[in-house]
N, C-alpha and C positions, 0 to 999 in steps of 0.2 A: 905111582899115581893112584889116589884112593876110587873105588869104582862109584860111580853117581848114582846106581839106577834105584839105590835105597832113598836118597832126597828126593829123585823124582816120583818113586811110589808116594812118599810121604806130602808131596805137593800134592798130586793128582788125588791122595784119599781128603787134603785139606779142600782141595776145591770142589771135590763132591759134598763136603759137609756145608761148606758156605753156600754150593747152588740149594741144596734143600734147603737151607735155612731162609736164605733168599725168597725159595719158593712157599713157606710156612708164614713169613713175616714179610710182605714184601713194604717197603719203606720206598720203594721210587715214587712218593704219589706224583713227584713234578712232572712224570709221563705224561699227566692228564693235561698239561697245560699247554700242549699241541692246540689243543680246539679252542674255541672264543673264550677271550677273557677280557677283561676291563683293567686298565691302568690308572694309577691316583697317584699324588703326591704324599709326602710324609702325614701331611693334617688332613688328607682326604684328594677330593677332585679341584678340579679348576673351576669346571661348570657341572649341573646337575646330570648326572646318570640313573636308564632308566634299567635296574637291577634285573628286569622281568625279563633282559634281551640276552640275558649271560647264564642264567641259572637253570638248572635243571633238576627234574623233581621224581623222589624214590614215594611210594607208598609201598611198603613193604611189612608181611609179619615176622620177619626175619629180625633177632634183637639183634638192635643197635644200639648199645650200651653207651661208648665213646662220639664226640666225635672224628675220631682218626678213622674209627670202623666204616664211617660213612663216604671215606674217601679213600676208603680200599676197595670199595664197591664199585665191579666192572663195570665201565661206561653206558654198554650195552643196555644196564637193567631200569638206566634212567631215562627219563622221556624230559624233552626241553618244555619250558615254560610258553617259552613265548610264541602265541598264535597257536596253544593248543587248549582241549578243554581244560577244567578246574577239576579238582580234583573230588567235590560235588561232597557230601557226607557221609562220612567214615567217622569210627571209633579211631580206627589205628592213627598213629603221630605220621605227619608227613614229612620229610624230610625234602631238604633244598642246600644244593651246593653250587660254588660259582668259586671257578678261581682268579686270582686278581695278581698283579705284578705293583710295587711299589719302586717308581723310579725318582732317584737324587735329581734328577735334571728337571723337573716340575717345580716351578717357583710357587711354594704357598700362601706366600704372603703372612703367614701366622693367621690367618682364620681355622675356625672348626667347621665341622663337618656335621652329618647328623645323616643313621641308616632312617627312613620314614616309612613304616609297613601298615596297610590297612589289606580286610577291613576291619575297622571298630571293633567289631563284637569276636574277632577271636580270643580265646581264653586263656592259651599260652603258650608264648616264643621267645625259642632259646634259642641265640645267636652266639657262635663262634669264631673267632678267627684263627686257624693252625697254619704255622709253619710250613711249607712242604717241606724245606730243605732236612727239618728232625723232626715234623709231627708231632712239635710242642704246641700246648694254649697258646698264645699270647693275649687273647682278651676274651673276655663273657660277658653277656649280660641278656638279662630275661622280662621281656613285657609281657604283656596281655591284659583284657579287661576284668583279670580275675587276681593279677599279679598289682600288689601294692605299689606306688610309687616313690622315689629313692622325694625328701626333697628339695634337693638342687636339681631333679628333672624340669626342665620348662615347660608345662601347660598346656597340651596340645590337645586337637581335634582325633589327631591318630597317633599311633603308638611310634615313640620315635626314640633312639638312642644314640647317644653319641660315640663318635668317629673317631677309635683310639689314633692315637700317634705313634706308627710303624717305621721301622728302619728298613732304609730298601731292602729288596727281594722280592721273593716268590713265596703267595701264601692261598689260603683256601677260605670260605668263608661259608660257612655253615650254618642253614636255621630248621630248626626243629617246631612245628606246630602242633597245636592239638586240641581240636574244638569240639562242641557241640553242635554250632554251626557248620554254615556252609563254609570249605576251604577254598573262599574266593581270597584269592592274594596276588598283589602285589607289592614291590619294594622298591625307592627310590633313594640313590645316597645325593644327599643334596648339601646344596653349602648353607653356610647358617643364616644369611640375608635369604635365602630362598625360603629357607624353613618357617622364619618368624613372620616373611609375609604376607605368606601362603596361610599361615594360622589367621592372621586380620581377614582373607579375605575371604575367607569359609568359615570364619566365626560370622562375617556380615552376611555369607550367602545366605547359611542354612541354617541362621536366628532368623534372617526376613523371611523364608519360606515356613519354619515352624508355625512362625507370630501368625499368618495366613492364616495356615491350617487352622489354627484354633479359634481364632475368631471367626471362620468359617462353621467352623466345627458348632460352635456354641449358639451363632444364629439359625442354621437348618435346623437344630436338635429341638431350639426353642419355637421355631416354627412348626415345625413337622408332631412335636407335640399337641399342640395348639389345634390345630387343622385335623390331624389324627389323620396325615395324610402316611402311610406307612413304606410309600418310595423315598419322602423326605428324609424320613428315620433312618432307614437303614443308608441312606446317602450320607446322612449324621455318622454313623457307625461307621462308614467305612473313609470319613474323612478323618475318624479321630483314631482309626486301624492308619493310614497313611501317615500321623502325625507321632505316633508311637514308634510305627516302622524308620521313618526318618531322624527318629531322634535318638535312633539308636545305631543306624550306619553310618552318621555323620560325625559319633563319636560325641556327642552334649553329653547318651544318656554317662556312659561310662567317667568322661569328664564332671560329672555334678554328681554323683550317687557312688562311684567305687570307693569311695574314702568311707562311705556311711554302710555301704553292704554290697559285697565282691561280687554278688546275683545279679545286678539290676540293670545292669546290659543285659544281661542274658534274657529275665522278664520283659525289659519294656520291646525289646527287639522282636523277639516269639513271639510275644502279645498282640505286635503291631501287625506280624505278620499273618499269624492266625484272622484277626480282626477281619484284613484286607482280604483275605482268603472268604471269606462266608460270605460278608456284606457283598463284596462287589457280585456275585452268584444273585446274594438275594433282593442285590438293589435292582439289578437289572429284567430279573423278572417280574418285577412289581412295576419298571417302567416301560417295558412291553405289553405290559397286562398279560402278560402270561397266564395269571390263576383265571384267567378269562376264558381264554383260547387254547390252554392245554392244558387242564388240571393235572395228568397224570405227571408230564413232564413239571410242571409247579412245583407239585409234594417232590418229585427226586430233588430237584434243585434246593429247595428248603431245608428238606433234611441233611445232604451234604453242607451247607450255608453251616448248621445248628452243631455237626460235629465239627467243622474246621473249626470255627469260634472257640470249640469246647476245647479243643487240643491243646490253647495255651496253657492249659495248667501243666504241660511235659516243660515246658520252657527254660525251666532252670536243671533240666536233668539230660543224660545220655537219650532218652526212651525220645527227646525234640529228635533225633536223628531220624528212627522209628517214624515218627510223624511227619516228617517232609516226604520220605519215602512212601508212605502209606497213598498221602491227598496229594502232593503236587503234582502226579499224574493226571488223578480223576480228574484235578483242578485246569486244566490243562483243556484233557476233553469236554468240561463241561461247560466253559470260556468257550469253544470252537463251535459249541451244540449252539448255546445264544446264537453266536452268530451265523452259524447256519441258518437258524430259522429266522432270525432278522432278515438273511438273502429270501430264504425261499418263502414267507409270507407277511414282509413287512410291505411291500406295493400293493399288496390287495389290500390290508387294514389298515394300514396311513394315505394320506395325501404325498404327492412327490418331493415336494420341500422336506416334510418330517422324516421320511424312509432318508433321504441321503443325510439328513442332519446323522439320525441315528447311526447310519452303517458311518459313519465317518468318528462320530463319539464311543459309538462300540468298537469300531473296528480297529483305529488305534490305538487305544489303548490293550484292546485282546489279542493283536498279534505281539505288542511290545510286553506285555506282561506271559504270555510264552516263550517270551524270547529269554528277560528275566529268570522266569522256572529253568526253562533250559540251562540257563547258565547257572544257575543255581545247582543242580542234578548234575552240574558236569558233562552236559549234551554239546554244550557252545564253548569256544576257548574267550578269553576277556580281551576285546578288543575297544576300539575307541565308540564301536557302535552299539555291542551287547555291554558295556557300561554303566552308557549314558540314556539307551534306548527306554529303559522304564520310568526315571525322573525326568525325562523331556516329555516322555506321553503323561505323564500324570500331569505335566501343568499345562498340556492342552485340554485332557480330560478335565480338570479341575473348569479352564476357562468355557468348555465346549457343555457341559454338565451344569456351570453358572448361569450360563445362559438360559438352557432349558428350565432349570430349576426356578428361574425369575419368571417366564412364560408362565410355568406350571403355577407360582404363586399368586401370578396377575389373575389367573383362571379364578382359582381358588375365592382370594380375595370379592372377583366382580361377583361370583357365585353366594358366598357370604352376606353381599350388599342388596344383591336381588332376594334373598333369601330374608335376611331381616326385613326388607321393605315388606314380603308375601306377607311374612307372620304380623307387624304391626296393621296390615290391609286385615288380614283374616282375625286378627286381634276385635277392630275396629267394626267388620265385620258381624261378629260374634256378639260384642257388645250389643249391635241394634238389633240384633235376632233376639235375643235375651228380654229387651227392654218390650219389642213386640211380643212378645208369647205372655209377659208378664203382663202388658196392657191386655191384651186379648183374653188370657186366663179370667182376670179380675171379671174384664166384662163379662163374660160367661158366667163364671159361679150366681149370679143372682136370676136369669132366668134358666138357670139348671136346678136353683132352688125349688124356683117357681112351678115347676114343669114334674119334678119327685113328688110336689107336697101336694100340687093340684090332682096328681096321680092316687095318690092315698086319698085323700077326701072323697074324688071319684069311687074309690074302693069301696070307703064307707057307705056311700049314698047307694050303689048300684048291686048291694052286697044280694040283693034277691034275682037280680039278672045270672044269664046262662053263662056257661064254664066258659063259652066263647071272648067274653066281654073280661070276665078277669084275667082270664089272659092276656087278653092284648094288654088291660092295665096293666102287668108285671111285667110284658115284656118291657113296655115303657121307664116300668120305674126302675129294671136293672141296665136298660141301656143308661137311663142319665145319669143313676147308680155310674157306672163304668167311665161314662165322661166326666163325670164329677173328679173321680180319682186318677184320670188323667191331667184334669185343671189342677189336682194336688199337686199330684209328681211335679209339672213344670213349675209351680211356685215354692215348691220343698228344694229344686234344685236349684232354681233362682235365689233362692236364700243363702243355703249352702257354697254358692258361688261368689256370693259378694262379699265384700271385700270388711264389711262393718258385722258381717254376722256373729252373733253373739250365741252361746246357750244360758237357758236359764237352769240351773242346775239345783235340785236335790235329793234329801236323804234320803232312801230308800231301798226296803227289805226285796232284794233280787229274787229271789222264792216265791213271796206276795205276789211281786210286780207281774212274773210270769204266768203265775196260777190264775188270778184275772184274770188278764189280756185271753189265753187259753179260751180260757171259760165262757168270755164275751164273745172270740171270736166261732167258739162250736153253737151257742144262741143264733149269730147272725147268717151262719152258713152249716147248717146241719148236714149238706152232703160230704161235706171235706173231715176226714181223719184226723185230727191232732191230738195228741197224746202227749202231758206233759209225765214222762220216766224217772225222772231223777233231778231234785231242785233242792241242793245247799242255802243254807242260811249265810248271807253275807250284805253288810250294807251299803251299796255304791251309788257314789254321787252322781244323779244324770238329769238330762231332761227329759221327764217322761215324754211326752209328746214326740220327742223324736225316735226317741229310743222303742217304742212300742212303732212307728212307722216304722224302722229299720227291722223288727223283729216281723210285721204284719208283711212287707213286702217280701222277704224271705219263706214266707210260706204260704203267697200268694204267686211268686214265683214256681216253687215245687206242686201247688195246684194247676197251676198255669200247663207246664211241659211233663208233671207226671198226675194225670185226671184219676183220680179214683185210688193213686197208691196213699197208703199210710204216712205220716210227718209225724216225728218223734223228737220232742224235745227234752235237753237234759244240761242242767245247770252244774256244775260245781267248781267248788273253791281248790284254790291251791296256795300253800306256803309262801309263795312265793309274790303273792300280793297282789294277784288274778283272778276274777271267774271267767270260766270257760262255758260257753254258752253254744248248744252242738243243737244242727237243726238238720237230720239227716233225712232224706227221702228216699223210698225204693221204687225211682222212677227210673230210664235209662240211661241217666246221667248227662255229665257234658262231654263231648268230643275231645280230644285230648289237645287240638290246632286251637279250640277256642276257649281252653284255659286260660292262657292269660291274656285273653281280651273281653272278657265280663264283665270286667271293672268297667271298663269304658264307657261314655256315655251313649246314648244311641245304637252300642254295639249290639245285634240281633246275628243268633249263632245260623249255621246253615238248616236247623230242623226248628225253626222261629216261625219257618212262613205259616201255619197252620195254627196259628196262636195270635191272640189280641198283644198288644203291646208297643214298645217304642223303645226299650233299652234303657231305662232309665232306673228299674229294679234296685239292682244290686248296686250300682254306682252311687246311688241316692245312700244304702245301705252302710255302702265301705267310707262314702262322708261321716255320717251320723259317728260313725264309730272312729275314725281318726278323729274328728273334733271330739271326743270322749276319751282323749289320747287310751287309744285303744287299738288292737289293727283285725284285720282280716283274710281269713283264708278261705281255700276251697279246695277241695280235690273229691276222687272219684273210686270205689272201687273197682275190684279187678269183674266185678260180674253185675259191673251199674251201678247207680244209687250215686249220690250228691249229697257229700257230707262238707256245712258252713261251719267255719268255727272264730265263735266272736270271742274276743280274749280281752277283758275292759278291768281297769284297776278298781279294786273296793279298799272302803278306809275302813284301814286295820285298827285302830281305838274304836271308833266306835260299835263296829262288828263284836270287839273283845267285849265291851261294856255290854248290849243289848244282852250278848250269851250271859256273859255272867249275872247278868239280872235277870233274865229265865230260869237259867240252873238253879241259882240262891231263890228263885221265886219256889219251882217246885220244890226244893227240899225241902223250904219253910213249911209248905203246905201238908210234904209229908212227913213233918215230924213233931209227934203229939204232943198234945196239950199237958200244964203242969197236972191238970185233973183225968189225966190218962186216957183225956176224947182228943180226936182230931179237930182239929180248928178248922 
């Protein structure tokens, strides 16, 4: 009898090398099919199954090259789907497995199946089905809003694939994801009557809720422009943030745009959301009045608003992860901050109806869009409540926001209507204030005539009377002097104001014109300084008369508020089809608050009281020279003084001609005679 114990070394060294081998490669994956699994027939299920209740999900940086690798992966390091968080945003691929048994005994009826995975906006899943019995393929296939479409695929709102045809057994079902977004997922294998009319009736829901949005969107925008009301606006904004964001989780955008550029989920979804991110921050402090009642808190909120907005431009890249990380936090607390201070001082600053309208329009909407974030970041797992909880509060917000926003327009609107009525009243007003001063000017000027000239004739006659008596005569003929040129101004600016005013305009040497005017006016007022500096030849079209009253009140002004300083005038030309006309005083200028209200009429600055006048100066002045299509400035140096600068067009032919018939004059003159005299 031959001895055994050589076959049984040689067994027991063979079964040592098959347990290491075993242990190096193990191929039992059907061990795993102990724990829940879901049953289909050859074409799929009977009834709809909801995949999120069987699957379980790895986020790992561990390579998984295969799918087989992923189902040699100890059970332990998977966490289940269903009723737990999301897996919130990551770079890394997430992986999702679920194993399935396929039994002969299911009548299929020859229908198809269809796996149906949202949301929309992920970028790319790869679906497997392996064997367990050898850990062969048996099918593949890869969507996403970044992944082209096959096309016999059917048209859907979400990414859907069909339901190969398996012969019984035991097998694995494998999906690989990997987004930019949030890895909110779900998956449903449904039958193919389920699929197709499930597609009708979320192409009807969430077309009729878009169509809303935007014609919402387009009348607050236009209104809120209109009004310049800036709660409207950013209400605008963050209606047409919520019509971006929807139209891109509900799968349109990806459906209408991935054929034309594989981005445009990815933009219109970030965009929408970034959008909703800032607006809703900066709607709601413009509708608490916040920059009222807390500037500091304002400006935070604003500026947060200005970068969330900004952030869409990450939208199409890895760095959108980066950005939800960054603000959905802040975005978080500073949703929580409103509404805190809505608690803690909207009863002192509203009436009781408006404080509950608000905390019930802020309030739901601010817990449900944390809720949102939350499940977003992967804080909340997807249930039937963190879902649905953001698109139910937006179209109460939507209805509850409607409403206020029609209030707010009624306000608006009755405010408008009282408003045009004030201005045609004060229009109307204005007019008969106008038309008196004009009757009363007129009647004046002839006994203010009367009263100057009877003044001077007195003069003459009484010229051997004491110093007493010509005084009081001058004091008389420089008061009615003084009323006189009050009765001007209001009939210069009655002129100026109506509606038929005309100038009579001509040629004239702007050099000349100044040097006069100067000249007459040091005769009529020897104690006043004026010095004409610098005066270019140019000839510009004007009305003297008014133009010499605009030049005369400007330096009857700077006598006026600077007594005794210097006024320096200086003319010149420029290239560019201008004189510039500078009338500077070294008096102590204008106050920097009452810059720009000089023009105005009537307007008397705060160091006026100690001065004759009525504000009609310069406003008379800055007339004269817009009707000369001309304009006007003012400004001040840094140590006083009050420099006017009139800027009025001169015609460039005739300026050219006048020169050159000067210049050819003198030359002529000096260049001598055939008989070697000057002529």
């Amino acid at each position: 009898m031959r001895d055994s114990r050589p076959n049984m070394a040689l067994i027991a060294v063979l079964a040592v090398i098959a347990t290491g081998l075993l242990a190096m490669f193990p191929s039992n994956a059907s061990a795993h099919l102990d724990g829940p699994h879901f049953v289909v027939g050859s074409n799929g299920p009977q009834s709809d199954i909801d995949l999120s209740r069987f699957l379980s999900r790895l986020t790992t940086d561990r390579q998984v090259t295969m799918p087989m690798d992923l189902v040699n992966v100890p059970e332990t390091e998977f966490i289940t789907v269903f009723n737990t968080p999301t897996a919130g945003y990551t770079k890394r691929p997430v992986w999702y497995r679920a194993p399935f048994t396929v039994e002969s005994t299911i009548n299929d009826v020859g229908q198809s199946a269809f796996i149906e995975i949202k949301a929309a906006y992920l970028n790319d899943i790869r679906l497997t089905i392996l064997s367990s019995e050898t850990g062969e393929t048996v099918w593949s296939d890869q969507v996403g809003d970044r992944i082209p479409s096959p096309p016999d695929r059917p048209a859907s709102l979400k990414h859907i694939a069909k339901w190969p045809h398996l012969a019984p057994g035991h097998y694995w079902l494998t999906i690989r994801v990997q987004t930019n977004s949030a890895h909110v997922f779900e998956a449903h294998l449904q039958t193919e009557a389920t699929v197709f009319a499930g597609t009708g009736s979320d192409s009807y829901r969430n077309g009729s809720y878009l169509g809303v949005l935007i014609v919402i969107f387009g009348l607050y925008l236009t209104f809120g422009l209109l009004s310049r009301d800036r709660a409207i606006i950013w209400y605008a904004v963050y209606i047409l943030g919520l019509f971006l964001l929807n139209l891109g989780t509900s799968g349109y955008a990806h459906l209408l745009f991935k054929g034309m550029w594989p981005f445009a989920s990815d933009l219109v979804t970030g965009s929408g959301t970034a959008l909703s991110l800032g607006s809703a921050v900066a709607m709601w402090s413009y509708i608490i009045h916040l920059d009222r009642q807390n500037p500091i808190l304002f400006r935070i909120m604003m500026s947060f608003a200005f970068l969330a907005i900004a952030g869409q431009v990450t939208a199409m890249s890895d760095y959108y992860i980066i950005y939800a990380q960054l603000f959905f936090i802040p975005d978080i607390f500073l949703l929580t901050t409103l509404l805190g201070y809505m608690i803690l001082t909207g009863y002192r600053l509203y009436s009781p109806v408006v404080y509950l309208f608000y905390m019930f329009a802020l309030g739901i909407p601010t817990v449900a869009g944390i809720v949102h974030l939350l499940t977003l970041l992967g804080g909340l797992p997807i249930n039937s409540f963190t879902a649905n909880a953001y698109q139910a509060s937006s179209t109460i917000h939507l209805i509850m926001i409607a409403v206020a926003m029609g209030l707010r327009i009624y306000k608006l609107a009755n405010k408008r209507a009282d408003a045009f009525h004030t201005s045609a009243r004060a229009d109307q007003l204005a007019g008969e204030q106008r038309t008196f001063i004009t009757m009363l000017s007129h009647e004046f000027r002839t006994p203010l005539a009367i009263i100057q000239r009877s003044a001077e004739i007195l003069s003459l006659h009484l010229r051997d009377e004491k110093e007493a008596i010509h005084s009081r005569l001058s004091t008389i003929r420089t008061n009615a002097g003084q009323l006189s040129a009050l009765v001007d101004a209001f009939l210069t600016k009655e002129t100026l104001d109506s509606a038929t005013f005309t100038t009579s305009r001509e040629l004239i040497a702007i050099d000349q014109f100044l040097s006069d005017l100067i000249a007459r006016r040091r005769r009529e007022v020897q104690e006043h300084n004026v010095t004409l500096i610098n005066s270019e030849f140019a000839i510009v079209d004007i009305d003297r008369m008014l133009l010499e009253r605009a030049v005369v009140n400007l330096i009857e002004n700077a006598r006026k508020y600077a007594p005794g300083a210097a006024v320096w005038i200086a003319c010149n030309r420029s290239a560019n089809g201008y004189v510039y006309i500078r009338v500077v005083d070294e008096g102590p200028g204008i106050p920097p608050d009452d810059l720009n209200k000089v023009l105005n009429a009537f307007f008397r600055g705060r160091h006026a009281a100690t001065t004759q006048g009525v504000g009609l100066g310069l406003h008379i002045t800055n007339r004269i020279i817009e009707a000369h299509d001309g304009t006007m400035s003012i400004s001040v140096g840094e140590k006083g003084g009050t420099t006017i600068l009139l800027k009025l067009p001169y015609n460039y032919d005739a300026t050219a001609t006048r020169t050159n018939e000067t210049l050819f004059g003198v030359m002529d003159t000096a260049r001598p005679s055939p008989n070697g005299k000057g002529r």
